[in-house]
N, C-alpha and C positions, 0 to 999 in steps of 0.2 A: 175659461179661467187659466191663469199665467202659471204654470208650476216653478215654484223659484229655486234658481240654481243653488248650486252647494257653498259658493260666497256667502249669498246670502243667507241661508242656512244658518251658515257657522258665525254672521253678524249678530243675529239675533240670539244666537247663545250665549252669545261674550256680552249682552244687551242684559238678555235674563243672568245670567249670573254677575255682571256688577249691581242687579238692582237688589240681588239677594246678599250678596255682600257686603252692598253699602248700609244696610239696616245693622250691622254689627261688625263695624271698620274698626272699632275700637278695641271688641275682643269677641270671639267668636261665641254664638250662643252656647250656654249650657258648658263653656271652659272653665276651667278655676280663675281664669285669670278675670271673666267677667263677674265672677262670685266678690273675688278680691274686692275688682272696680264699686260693686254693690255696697259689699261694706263700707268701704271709705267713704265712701258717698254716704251712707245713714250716720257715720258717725261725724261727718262733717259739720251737722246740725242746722239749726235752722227749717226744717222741714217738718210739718204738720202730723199728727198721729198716725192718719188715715194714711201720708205718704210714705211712714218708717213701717206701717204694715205691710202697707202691698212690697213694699222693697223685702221686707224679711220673706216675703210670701213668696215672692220670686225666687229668693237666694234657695227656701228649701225645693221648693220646687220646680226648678226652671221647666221640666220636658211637659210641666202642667198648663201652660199656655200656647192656644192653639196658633194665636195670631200676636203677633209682639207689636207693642203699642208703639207706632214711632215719634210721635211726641212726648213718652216718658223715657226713650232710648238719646232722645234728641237733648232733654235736662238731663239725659246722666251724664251723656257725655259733655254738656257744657261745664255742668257741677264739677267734673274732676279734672277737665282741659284747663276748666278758665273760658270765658267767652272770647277773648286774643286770639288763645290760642287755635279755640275748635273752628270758631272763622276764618282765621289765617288756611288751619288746614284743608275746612271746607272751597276753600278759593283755589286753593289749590288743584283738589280735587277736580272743581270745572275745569280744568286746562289741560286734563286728561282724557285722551279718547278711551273707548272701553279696552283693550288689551293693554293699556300703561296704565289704566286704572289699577287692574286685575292683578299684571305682573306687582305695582309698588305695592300694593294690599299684602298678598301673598309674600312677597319680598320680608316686609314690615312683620309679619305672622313669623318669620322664621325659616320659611322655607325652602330648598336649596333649587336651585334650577330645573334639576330633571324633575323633581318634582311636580314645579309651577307648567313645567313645558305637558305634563301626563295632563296634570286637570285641563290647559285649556286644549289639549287636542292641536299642540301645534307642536312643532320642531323643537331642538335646544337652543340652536342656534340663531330661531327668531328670539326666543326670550332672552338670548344674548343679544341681540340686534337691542330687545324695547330696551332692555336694561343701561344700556349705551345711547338711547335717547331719552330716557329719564335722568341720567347724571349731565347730557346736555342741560335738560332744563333747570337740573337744581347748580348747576354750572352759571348760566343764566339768571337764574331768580336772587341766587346769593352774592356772586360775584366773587366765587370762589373756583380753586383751580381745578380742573376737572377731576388730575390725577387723585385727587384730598376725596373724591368722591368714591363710597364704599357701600358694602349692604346697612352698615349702622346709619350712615348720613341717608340713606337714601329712608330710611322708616323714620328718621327725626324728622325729615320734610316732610314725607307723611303724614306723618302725626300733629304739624305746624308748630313745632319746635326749633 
């Protein structure tokens, strides 16, 4: 059997950790900020009894859920996107290899460079390389001028905004 080098290694982690991050791109499990999303979302209305409970059940409890459902993570986020918007974002998304995934994610989350470079176990200076080929594409995608490209514009494309 083939023992695989440390490239690969380190593929498959930036593989595993976009597939964990993508289940909660919107706000991170168990933050305030996905409690917020919660609420808005129940009081947006429209939603069935059985669906404002498990929502309230969530909000008190988030660390109470062992596996997160991703088709109820998938309406929350359409509920408070807009269906425009979360598919615009989601398209986006595919056009991203796992470390442009990662850095816009984390970007979009708030947080500063050294940071994003500690979690994935790479340089500063790559996460300054992706970050400069992330403002290529939203350079590209928008048909705006690169220089206009920041960390805020870079998390509104994210977000498909």
């Amino acid at each position: 059997m083939k023992q695989q080098s440390a490239r690969e290694q380190k593929r498959e982690l930036r593989e595993e950790a976009r597939q964990l991050h993508e289940k909660d791109w919107l706000a991170p499990a168990g933050s305030e900020r996905e409690k917020q999303l919660l609420e808005r979302w129940a009081r947006h209305g429209g939603l069935s009894p059985s669906e404002l409970a498990f929502i309230k059940q969530w909000i008190d409890n988030p660390d109470e859920f062992a596996k997160r459902n991703a088709l109820f993570w998938e309406s929350a986020k359409k509920s408070v996107l807009g269906d425009v918007v979360y598919e615009t974002a989601r398209e986006r998304h595919r056009t991203l290899d796992d470390k442009e995934w990662l850095v816009a994610c984390f970007t979009a989350e708030g947080m500063l460079q050294e940071k994003i470079a500690k979690l994935m176990h790479i340089g500063e200076r790559m996460v300054d390389n992706i970050i400069c080929s992330l403002k290529d594409k939203i350079t590209l995608d928008l048909a705006c001028d690169v220089e206009r490209v920041d960390r805020i514009q870079i998390a509104r494309w994210f977000f498909g905004l």
